[in-house]
C-alpha positions as CSV (number, residue, x, y, z in Angstrom):
1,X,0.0,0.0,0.0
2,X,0.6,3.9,-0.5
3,X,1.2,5.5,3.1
4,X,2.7,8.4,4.3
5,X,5.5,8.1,7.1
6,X,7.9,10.5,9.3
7,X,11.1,9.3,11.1
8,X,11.8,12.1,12.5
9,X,10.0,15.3,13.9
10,X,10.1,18.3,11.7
11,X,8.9,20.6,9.1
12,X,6.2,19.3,6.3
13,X,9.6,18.1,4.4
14,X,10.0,14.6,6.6
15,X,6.7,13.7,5.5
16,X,7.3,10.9,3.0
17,X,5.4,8.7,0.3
18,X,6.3,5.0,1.1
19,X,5.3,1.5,-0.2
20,X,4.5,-0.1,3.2
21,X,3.4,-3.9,3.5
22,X,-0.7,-3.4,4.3
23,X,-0.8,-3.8,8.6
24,X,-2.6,-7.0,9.9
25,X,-5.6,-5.9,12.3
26,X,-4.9,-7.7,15.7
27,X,-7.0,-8.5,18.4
28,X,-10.2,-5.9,18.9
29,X,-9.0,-3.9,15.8
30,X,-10.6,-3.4,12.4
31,X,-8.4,-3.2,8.8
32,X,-9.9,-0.1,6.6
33,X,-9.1,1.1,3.3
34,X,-9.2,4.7,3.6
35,X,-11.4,7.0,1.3
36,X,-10.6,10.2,2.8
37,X,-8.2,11.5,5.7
38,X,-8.5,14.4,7.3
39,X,-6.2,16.9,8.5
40,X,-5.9,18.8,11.5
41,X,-3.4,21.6,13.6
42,X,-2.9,18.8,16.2
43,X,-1.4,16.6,13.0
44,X,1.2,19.0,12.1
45,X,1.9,19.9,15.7
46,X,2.6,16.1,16.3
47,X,4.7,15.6,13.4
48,X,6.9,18.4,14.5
49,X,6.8,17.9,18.3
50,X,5.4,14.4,19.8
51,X,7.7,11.1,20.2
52,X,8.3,8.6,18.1
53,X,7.6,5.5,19.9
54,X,7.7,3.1,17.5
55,X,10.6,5.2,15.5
56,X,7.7,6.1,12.1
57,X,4.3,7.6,12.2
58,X,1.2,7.9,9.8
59,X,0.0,11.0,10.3
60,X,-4.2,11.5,10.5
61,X,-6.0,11.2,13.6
62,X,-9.7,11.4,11.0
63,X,-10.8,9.7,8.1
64,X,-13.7,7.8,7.0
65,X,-13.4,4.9,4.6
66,X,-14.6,1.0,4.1
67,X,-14.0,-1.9,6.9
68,X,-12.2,-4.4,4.7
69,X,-10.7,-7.0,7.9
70,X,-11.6,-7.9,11.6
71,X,-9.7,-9.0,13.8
72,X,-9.9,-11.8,16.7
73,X,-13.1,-11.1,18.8
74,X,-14.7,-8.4,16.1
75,X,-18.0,-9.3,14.7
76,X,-17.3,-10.6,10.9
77,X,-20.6,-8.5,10.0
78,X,-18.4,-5.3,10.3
79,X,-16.6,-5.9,6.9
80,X,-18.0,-4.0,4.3
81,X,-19.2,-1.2,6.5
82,X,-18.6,2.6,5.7
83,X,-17.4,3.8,8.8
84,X,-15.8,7.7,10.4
85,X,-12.4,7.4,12.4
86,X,-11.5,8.8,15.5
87,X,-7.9,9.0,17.4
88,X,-6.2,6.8,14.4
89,X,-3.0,8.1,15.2
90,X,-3.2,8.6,19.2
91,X,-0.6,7.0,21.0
92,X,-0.4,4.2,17.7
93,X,2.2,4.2,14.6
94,X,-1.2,4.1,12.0
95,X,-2.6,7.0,10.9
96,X,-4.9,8.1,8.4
97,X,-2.7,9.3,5.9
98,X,-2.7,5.8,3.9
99,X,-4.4,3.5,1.9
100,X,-5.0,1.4,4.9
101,X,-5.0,1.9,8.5
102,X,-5.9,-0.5,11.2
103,X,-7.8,0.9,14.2
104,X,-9.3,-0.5,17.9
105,X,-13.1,-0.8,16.7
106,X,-14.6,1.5,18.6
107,X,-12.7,4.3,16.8
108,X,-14.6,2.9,13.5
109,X,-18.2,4.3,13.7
110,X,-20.8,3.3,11.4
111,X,-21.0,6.2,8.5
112,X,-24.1,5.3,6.8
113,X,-24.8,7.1,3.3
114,X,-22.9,10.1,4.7
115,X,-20.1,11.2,2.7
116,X,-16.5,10.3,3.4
117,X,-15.6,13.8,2.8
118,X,-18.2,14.4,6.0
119,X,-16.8,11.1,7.9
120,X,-13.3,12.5,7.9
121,X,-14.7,15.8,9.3
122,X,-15.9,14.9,12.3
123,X,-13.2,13.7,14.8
124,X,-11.0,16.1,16.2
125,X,-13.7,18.9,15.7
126,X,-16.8,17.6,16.5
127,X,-15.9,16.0,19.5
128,X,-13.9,19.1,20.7
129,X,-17.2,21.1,19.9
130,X,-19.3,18.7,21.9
131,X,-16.9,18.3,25.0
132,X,-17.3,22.2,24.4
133,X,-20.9,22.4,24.7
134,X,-21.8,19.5,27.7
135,X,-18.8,20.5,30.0
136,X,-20.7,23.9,31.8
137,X,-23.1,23.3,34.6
138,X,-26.0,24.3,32.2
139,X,-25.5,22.0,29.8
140,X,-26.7,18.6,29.4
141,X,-24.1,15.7,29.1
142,X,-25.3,14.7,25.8
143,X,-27.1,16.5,22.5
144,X,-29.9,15.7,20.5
145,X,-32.4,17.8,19.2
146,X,-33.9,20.0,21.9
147,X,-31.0,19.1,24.3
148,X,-29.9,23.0,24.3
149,X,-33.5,24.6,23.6
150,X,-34.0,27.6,25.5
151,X,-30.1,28.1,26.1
152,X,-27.5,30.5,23.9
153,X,-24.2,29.3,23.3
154,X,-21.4,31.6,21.9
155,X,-19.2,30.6,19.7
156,X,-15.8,32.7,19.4
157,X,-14.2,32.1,15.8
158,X,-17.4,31.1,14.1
159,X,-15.5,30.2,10.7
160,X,-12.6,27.7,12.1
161,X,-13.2,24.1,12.2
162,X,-13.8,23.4,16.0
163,X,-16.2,26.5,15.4
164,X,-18.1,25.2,12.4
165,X,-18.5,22.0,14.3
166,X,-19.9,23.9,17.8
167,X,-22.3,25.8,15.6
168,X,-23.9,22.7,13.5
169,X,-24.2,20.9,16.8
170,X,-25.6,23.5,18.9
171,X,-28.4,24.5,16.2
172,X,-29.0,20.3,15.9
173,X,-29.8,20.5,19.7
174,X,-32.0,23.9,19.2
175,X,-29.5,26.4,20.6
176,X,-29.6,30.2,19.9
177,X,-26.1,30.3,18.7
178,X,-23.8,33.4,18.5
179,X,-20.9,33.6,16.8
180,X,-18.0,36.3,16.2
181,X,-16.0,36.7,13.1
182,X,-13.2,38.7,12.0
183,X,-14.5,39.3,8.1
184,X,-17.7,39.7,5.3
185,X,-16.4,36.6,4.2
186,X,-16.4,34.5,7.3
187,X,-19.5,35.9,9.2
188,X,-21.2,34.2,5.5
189,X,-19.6,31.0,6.5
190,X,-20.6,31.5,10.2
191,X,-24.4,32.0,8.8
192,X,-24.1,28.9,6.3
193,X,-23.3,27.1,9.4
194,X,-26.5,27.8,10.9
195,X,-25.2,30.7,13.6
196,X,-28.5,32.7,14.6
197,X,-26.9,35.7,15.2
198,X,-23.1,36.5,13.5
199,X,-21.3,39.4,14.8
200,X,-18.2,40.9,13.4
201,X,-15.7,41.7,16.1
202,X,-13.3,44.1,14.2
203,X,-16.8,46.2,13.7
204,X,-18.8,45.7,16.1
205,X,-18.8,45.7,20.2
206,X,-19.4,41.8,21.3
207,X,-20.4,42.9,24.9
208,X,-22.9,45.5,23.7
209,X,-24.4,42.9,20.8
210,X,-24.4,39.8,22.6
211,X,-26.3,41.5,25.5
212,X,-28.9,42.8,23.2
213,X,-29.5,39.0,21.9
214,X,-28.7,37.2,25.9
215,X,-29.6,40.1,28.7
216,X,-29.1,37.7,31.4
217,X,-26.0,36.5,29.5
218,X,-25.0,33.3,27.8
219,X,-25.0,29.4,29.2
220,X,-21.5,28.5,27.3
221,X,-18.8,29.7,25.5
222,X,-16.9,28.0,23.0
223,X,-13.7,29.8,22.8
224,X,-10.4,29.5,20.2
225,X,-8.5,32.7,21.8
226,X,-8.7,32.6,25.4
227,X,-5.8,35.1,26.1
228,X,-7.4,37.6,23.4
229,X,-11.1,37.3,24.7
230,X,-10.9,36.5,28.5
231,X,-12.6,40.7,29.3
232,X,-15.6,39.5,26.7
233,X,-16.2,36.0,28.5
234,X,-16.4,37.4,32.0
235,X,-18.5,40.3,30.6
236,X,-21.3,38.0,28.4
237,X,-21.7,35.1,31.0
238,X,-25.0,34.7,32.8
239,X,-25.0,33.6,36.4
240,X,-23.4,29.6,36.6
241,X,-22.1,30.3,32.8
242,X,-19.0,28.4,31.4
243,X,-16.4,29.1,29.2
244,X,-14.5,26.1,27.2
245,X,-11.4,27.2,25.8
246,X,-9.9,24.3,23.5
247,X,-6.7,26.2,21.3
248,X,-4.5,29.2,22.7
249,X,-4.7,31.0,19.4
250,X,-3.8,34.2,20.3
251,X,-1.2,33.8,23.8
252,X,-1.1,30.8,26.0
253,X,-1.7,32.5,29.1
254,X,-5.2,34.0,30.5
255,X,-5.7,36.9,33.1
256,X,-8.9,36.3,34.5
257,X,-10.8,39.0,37.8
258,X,-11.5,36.9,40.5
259,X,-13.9,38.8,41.9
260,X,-16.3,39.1,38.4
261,X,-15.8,35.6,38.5
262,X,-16.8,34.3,41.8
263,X,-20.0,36.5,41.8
264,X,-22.1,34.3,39.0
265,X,-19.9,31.3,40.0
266,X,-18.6,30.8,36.6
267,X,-16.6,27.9,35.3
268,X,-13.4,27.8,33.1
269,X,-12.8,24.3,31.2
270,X,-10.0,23.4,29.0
271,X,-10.5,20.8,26.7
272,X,-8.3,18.6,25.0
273,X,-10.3,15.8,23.1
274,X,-7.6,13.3,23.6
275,X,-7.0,13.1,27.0
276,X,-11.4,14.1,28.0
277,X,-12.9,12.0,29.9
278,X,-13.3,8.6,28.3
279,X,-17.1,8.8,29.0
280,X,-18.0,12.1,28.0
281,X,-15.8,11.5,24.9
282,X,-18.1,8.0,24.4
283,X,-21.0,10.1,24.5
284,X,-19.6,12.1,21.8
285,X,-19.1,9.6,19.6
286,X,-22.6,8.6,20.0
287,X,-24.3,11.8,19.5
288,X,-22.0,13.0,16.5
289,X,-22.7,9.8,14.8
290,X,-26.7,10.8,15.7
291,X,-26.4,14.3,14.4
292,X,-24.8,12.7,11.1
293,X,-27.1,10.2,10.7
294,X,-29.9,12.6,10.9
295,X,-28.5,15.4,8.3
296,X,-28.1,17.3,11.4
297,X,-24.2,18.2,10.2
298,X,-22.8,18.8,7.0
299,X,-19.4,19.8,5.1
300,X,-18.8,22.2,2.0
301,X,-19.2,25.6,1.2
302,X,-23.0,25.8,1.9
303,X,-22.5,24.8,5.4
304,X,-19.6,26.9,6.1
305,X,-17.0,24.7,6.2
306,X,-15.2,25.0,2.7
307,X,-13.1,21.7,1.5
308,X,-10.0,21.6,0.0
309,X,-9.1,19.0,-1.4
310,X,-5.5,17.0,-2.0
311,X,-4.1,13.4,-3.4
312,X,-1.8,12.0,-0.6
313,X,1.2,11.9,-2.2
314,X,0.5,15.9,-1.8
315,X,0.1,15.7,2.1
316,X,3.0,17.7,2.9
317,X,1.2,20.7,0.7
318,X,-2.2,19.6,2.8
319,X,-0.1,20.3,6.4
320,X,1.2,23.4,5.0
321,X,-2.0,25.0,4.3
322,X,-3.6,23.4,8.0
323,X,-0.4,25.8,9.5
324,X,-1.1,28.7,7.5
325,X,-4.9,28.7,8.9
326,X,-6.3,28.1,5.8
327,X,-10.1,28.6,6.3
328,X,-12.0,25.4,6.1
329,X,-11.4,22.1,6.1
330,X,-8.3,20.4,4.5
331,X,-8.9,16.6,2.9
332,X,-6.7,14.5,1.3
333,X,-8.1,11.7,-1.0
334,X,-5.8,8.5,-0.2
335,X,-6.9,6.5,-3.3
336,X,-6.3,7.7,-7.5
């Protein structure tokens, strides 16, 4: 098989195309021929800083393709399923960036008709958005439709990934969702996403807006720039609110008044999808796969999350445009 393999940690350049022998799925795992990997900041922020256990690494924690092996103690049924992947490349040498990957089966979730342009969209993101949007006090430990009716979320960075994500599965649970942009452009993409209310924060005042939507304040943040947007948080949350910071874009240290804080008894929660709690992130799974199998989240242009497309032997070109913030979501096709 095609794969693509580092041996070292580095730039985009130690990313090579390699003829690798196609990986046996042991015990509990699943073989699948990968469709579609999907790339994220946490790929090219492994491949330049996390070990090497087993000395070479796949990259692509997401993907979605077709079960094509079981191993020992995996139901046979499985083969031939069209399945999402989660965590490919956590803690394991096989990623997504390949014609085959082999994967623990719960990290292969049933797909359905979706596309695998969609299945490889919603790991990393979707569950960050979801851990995002069930961690506050106010919020319910799993979505479905009317899980978050009668609540307003805000979502800073309406247009990013992780933002797209917390917007699609906010309005699938009936949320009033806010989001801030810096741009025309992305406030569009915020709206195709579903947000109810988009504001621009280069142009506008967030405080003053988000208070006219949310007098008594919002339930949850979802927040990409904690450093840059800590005086907004304290200033939009309503009594018992929460804010979920899951990047540092911006600085990777927040200032936050006590006092403001302790008044509403408000909540600060980082969130890393990888190391979340292994039931919350199990309930995420569920739900995501819900919302997909409902039409409740979608990928492209018209929902605000623009694909770009490239073949794998081009997945150093892929990473590249992932660390230059390229807006939307960046694929690579793994088969001709």
């Amino acid at each position: 098989m095609k794969a693509i393999v580092y041996e070292t940690n580095g730039d985009a350049s130690v990313l090579q195309l390699v003829d690798r022998p196609v990986p046996e799925p042991g015990a509990g795992e699943v073989l699948v021929r990968v469709a579609v990997s999907g790339v994220n900041p946490t790929d090219w922020k492994a491949r330049r800083q996390w070990p090497l256990p087993a000395g070479w690494q796949t990259p692509g924690q997401d993907g979605a393709g077709v079960v094509e092996a079981v191993g020992a103690g995996v139901d046979q049924g499985l083969i031939g399923e069209r399945v999402w992947l989660w965590e490919a490349a956590w803690q394991r040498p096989w990623g997504t960036a390949a014609e085959y990957t082999v994967v623990p089966v719960r990290h292969a979730v049933p797909l359905g008709d979706a596309s695998f342009d969609l299945g490889a969209c919603l790991g990393i993101p979707f569950l960050t958005a979801h851990r995002c949007l069930t961690a506050g006090e106010f919020m319910p430990d799993r979505l479905h439709a009317g899980a978050l009716s009668d609540h307003t979320v805000l979502v800073q960075g309406g247009a990013g990934a992780v933002g797209n994500a917390a917007i699609q599965l906010a309005r699938w649970a009936d949320a009033c969702v806010i989001a801030t942009v810096s741009s025309a452009e992305k406030a569009n993409l915020a709206a195709a996403a579903g947000a109810s209310h988009v504001i621009n924060y280069r142009e506008q005042d967030v405080v003053e807006e988000v208070r006219k939507i949310a007098p008594d304040g919002v339930h949850t943040v979802v927040e990409v720039s904690p450093a840059r947007n800590a005086a907004v948080d304290v200033q939009v949350l309503r009594r018992g609110g929460a804010v979920c910071a899951y990047a540092d874009d911006g600085g990777g240290e927040v200032t936050l008044p006590v006092r403001a804080l302790m008044v509403p008894n408000a909540r600060w929660q980082f969130v890393l999808i990888y190391t979340a709690p292994a039931a919350a992130k199990a309930q995420g799974v569920l739900d995501v796969a819900a919302a997909a199998a409902q039409n409740g989240i979608r990928a492209g242009q018209d929902a605000g999350l623009p694909l770009h497309h490239w073949p794998l032997a081009a997945t150093a070109t892929a990473h590249q445009e992932v660390e230059r913030s390229v807006v939307g979501k960046v694929l690579v096709s793994t088969t001709e």
